[in-house]
Backbone as CSV, one residue per row, in Angstrom:
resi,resn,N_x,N_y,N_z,CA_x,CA_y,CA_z,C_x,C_y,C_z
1,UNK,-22.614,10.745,13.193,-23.191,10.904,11.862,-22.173,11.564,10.941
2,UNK,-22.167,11.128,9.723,-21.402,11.912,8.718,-21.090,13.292,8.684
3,UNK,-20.180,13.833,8.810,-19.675,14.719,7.715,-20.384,15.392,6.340
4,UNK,-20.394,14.853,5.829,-20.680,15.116,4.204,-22.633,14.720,3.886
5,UNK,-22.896,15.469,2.581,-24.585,15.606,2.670,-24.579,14.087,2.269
6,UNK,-26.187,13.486,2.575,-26.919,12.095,2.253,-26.821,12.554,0.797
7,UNK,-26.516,11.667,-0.322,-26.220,11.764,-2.019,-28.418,11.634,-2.066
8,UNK,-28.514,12.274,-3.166,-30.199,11.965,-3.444,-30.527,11.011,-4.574
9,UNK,-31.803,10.444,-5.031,-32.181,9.510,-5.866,-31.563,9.612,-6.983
10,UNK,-31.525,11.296,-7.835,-30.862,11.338,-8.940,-29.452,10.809,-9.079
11,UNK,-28.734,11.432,-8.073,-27.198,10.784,-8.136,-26.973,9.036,-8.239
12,UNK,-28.007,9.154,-6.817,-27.502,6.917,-6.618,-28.184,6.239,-7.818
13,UNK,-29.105,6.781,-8.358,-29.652,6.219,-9.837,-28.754,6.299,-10.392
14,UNK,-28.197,6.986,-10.908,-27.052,6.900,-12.036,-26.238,6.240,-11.821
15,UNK,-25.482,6.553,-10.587,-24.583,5.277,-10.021,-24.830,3.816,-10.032
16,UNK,-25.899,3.623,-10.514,-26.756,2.077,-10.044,-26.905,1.609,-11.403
17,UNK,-27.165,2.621,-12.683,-26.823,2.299,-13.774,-25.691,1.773,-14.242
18,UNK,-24.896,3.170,-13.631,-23.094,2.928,-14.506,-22.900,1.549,-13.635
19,UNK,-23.262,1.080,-12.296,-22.442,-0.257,-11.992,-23.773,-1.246,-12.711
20,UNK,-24.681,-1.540,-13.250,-25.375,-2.591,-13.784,-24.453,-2.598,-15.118
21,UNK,-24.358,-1.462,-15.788,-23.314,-1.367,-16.714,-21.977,-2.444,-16.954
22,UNK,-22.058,-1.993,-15.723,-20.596,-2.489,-15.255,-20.784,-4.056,-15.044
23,UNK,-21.790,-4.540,-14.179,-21.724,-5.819,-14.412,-22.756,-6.959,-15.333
24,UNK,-23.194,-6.247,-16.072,-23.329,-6.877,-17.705,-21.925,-6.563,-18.570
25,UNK,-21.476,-5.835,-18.066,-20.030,-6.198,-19.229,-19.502,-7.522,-18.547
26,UNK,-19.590,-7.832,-17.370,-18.985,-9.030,-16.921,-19.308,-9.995,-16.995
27,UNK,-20.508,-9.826,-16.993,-21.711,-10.949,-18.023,-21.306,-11.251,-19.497
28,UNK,-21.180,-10.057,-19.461,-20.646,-10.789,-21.702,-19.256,-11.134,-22.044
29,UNK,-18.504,-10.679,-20.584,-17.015,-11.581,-20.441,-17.016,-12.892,-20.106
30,UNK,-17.885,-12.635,-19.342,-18.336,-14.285,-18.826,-18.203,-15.402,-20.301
31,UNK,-19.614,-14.707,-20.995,-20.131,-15.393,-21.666,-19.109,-15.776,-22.938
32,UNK,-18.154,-14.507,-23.351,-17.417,-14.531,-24.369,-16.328,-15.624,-23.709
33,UNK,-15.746,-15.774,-22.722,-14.891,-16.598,-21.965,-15.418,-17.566,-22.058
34,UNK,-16.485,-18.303,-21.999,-17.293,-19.586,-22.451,-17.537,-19.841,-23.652
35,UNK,-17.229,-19.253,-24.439,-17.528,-19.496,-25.667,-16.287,-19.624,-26.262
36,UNK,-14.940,-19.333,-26.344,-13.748,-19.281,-26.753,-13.202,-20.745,-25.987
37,UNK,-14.042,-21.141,-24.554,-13.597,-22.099,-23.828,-13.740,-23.409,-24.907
38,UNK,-14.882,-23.158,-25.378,-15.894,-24.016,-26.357,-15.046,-24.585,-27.518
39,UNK,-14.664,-23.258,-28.014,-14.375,-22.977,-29.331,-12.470,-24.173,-29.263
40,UNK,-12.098,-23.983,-28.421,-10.632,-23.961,-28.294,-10.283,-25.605,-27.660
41,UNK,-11.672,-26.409,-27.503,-11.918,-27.925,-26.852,-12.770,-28.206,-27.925
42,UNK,-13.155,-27.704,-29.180,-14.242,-28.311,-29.467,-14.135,-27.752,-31.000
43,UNK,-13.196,-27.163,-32.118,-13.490,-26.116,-32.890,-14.124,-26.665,-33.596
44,UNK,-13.888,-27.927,-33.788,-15.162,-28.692,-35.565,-16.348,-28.449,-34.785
45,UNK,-16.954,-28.808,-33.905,-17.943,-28.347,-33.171,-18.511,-27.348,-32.610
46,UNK,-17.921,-26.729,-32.814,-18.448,-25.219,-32.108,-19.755,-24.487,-32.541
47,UNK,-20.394,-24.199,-31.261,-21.729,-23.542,-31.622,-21.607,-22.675,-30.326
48,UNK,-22.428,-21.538,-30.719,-22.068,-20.573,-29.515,-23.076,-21.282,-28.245
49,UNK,-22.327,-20.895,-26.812,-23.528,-21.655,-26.089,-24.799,-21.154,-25.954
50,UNK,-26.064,-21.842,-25.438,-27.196,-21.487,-25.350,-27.364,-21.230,-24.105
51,UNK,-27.900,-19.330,-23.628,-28.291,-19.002,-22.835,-29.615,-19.412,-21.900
52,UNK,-29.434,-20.061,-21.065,-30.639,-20.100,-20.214,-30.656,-19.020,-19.518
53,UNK,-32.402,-18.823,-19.084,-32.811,-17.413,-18.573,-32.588,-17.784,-17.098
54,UNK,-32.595,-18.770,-16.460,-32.794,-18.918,-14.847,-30.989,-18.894,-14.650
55,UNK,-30.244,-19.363,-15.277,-28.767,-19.646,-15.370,-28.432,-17.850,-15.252
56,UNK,-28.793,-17.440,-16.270,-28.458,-16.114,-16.813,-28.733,-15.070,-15.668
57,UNK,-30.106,-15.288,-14.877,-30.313,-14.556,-14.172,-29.395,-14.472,-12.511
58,UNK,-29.383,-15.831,-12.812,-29.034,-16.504,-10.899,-26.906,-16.378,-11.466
59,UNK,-26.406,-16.082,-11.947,-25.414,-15.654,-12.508,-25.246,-14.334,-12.423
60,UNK,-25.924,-13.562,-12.896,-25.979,-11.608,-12.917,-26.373,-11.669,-11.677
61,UNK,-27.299,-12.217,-10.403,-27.147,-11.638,-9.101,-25.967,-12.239,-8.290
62,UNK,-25.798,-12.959,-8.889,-24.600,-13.546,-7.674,-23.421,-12.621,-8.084
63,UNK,-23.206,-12.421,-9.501,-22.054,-11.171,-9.697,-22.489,-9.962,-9.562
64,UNK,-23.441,-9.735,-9.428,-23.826,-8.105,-8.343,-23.418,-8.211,-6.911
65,UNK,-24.137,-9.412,-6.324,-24.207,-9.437,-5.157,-22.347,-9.313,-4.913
66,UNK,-21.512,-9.574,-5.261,-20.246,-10.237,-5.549,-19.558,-8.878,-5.841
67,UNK,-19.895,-8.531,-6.774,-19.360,-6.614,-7.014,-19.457,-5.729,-5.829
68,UNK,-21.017,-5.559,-5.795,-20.787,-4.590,-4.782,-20.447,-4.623,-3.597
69,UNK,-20.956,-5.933,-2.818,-19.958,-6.237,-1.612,-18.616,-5.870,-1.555
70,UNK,-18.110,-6.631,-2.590,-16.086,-6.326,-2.762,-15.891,-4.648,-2.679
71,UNK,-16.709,-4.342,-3.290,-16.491,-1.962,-3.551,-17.152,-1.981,-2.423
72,UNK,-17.985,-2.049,-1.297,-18.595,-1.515,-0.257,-17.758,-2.106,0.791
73,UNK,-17.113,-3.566,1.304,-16.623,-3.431,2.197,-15.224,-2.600,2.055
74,UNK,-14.818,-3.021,0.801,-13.127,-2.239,0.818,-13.021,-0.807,0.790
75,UNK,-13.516,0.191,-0.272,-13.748,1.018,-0.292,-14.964,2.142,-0.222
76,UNK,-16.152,1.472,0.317,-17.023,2.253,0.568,-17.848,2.822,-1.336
77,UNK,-16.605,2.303,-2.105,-17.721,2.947,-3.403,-17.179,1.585,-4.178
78,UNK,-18.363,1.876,-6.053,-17.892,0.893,-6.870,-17.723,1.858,-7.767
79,UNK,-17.879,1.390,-8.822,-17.248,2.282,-10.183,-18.128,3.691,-9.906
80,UNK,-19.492,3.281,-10.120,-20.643,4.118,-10.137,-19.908,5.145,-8.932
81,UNK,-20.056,4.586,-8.033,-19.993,5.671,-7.080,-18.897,6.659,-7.079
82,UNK,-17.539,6.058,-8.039,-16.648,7.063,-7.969,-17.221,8.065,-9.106
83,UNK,-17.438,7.387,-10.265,-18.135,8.713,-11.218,-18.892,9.584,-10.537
84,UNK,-19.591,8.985,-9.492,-20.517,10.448,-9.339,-20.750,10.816,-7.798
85,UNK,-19.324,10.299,-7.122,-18.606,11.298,-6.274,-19.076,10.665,-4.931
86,UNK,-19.843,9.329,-5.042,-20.288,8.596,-3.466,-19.608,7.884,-2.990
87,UNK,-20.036,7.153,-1.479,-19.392,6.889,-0.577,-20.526,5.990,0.036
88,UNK,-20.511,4.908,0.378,-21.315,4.092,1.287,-20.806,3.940,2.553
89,UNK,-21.021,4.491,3.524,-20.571,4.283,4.615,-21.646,3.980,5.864
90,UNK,-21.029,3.644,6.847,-21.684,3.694,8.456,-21.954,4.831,8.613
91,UNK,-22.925,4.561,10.236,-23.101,5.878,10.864,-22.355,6.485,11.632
92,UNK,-21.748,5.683,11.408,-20.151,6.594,12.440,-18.956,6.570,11.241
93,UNK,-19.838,6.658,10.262,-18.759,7.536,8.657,-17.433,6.397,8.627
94,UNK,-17.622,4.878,8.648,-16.823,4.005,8.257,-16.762,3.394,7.459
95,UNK,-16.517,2.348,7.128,-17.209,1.568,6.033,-17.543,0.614,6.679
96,UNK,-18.421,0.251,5.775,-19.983,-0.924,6.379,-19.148,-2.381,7.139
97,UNK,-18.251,-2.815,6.259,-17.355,-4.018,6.992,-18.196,-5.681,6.055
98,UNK,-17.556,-6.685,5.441,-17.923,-7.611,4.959,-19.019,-8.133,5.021
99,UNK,-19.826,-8.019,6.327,-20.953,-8.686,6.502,-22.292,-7.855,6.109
100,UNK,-21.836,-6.792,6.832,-23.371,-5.699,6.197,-23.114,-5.292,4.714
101,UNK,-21.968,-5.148,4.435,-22.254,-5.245,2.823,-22.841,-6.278,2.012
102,UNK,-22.108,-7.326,2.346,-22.722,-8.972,1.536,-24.641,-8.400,1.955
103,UNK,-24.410,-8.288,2.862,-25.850,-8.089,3.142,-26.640,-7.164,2.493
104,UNK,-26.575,-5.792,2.538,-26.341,-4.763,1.848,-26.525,-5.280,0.079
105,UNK,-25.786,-5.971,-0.221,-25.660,-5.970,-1.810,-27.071,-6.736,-2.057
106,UNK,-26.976,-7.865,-1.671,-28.061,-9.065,-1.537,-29.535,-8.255,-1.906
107,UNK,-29.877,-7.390,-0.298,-31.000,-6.736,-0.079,-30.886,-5.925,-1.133
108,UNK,-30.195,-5.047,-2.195,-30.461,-4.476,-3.182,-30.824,-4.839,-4.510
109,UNK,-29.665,-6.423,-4.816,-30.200,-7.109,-5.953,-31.699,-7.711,-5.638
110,UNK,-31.748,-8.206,-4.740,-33.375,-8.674,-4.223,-34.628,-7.611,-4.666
111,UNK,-34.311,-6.616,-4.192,-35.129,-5.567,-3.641,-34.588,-4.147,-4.621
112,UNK,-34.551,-4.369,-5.523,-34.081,-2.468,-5.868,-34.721,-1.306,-5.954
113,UNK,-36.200,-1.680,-5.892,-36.767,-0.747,-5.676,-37.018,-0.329,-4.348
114,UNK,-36.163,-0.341,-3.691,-36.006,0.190,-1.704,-34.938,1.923,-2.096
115,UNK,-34.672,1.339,-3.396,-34.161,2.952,-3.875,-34.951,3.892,-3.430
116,UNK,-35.967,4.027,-4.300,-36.968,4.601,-4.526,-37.063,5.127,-3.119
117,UNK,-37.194,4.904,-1.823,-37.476,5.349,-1.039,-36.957,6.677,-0.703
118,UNK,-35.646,6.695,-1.033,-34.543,7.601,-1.079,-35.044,9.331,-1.344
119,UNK,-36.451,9.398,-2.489,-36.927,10.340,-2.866,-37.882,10.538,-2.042
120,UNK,-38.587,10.165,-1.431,-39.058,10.675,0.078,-38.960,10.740,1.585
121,UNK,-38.025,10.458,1.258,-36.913,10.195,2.698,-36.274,11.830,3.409
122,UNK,-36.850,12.091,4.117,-36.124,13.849,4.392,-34.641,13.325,4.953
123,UNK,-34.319,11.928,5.220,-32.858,12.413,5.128,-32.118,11.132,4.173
124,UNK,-32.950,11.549,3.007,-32.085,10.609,2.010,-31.992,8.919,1.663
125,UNK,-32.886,8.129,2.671,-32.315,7.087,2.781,-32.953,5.802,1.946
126,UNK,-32.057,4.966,1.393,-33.706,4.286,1.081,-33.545,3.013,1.855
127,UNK,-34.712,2.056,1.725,-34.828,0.751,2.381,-33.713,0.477,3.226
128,UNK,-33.125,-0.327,2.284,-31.098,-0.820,2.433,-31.225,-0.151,3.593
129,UNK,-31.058,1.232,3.453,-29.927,2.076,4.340,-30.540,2.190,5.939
130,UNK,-32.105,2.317,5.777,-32.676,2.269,6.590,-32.659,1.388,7.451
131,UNK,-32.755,-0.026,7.241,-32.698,-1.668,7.795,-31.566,-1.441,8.171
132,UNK,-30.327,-0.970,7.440,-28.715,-1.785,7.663,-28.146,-0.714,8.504
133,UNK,-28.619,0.270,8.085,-27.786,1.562,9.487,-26.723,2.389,8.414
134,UNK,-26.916,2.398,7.152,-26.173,2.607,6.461,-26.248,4.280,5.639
135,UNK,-25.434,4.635,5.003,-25.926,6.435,4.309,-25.158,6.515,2.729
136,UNK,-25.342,6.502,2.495,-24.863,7.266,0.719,-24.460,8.707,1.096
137,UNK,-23.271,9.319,0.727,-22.592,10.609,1.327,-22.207,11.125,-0.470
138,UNK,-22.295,11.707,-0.899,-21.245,12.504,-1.905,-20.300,12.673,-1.260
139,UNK,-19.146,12.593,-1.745,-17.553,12.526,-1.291,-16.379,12.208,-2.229
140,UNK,-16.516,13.208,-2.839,-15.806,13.458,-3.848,-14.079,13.608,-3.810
141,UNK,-13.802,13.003,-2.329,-12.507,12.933,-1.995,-12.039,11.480,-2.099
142,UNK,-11.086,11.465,-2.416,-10.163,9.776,-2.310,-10.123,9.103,-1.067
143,UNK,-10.025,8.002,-1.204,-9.909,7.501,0.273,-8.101,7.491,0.581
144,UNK,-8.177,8.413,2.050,-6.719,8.495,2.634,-6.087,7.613,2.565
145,UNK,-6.403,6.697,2.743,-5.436,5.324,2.786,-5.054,5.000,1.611
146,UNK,-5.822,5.113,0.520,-5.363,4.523,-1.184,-4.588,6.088,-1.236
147,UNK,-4.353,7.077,-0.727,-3.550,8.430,-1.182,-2.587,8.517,-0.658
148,UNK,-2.571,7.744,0.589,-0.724,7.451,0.929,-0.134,7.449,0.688
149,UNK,1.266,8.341,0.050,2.603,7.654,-0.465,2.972,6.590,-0.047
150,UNK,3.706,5.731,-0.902,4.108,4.566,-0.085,6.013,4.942,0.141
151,UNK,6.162,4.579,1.470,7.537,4.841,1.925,8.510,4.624,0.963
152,UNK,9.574,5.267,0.339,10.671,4.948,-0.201,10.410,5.948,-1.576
153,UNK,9.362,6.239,-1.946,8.964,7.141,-3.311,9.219,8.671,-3.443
């Protein structure tokens, strides 16, 4: 088991904000990138494109699902989590590894209210973490490996 305390609802909430944050800006890159695509094949024509809601939606989970996997298998955090000092790891304090994250991300965009559990959980956990074997740590340290000097510097 970890090292470091289970992070609580207040913290991973915020964290869950700053990365939705995070990927609606990628959403309106998206969208601005489609629209300049438009603009630059088409300028006598140009009209901004028209958002569909099922497009729009099945788009924002696949780039969640897509975010946080990439920050949970590599480094155990995403943006969110470095602002406010977390760590997704195993129970033997590793990181989760490609598959339980993809998984991991999925079961959260699906399901986000398995958060919630987190606030009555005496040791922190919510849904996700519970099913996958997984912990939210505060860890406000860098990961050793990205702090390496690299030889020759």
């Amino acid at each position: 088991m970890s090292e470091h305390r289970p992070a609580g609802i207040v913290t991973r909430g915020l964290a869950a904000l700053l990365d939705l944050g995070i990927v609606l800006a990628g959403m309106g890159g998206l969208y601005l990138s489609w629209a300049l695509m438009r603009l630059l094949f088409s300028p006598q024509q140009f009209a901004f494109p028209d958002v569909k809601v099922i497009m729009s939606v099945t788009t924002c989970s696949a780039l969640s699902v897509l975010y946080l996997a990439a920050c949970w298998a590599t480094t155990g955090r995403t943006v969110g989590a470095v602002v406010m000092g977390l760590r997704v790891v195993g129970r033997d304090d590793r990181l989760v590894g490609w598959v339980r994250a993809v998984v991991r991300a999925g079961f959260c965009v699906v399901f986000p209210v398995g958060l919630i559990v987190v606030a009555v959980d005496r040791r922190r956990r919510s849904l996700q973490d519970i099913v996958l074997r997984t912990v939210v740590v505060y860890d406000w340290q860098p990961d050793p490996h990205l702090a390496e000097p690299h030889p020759g510097r």
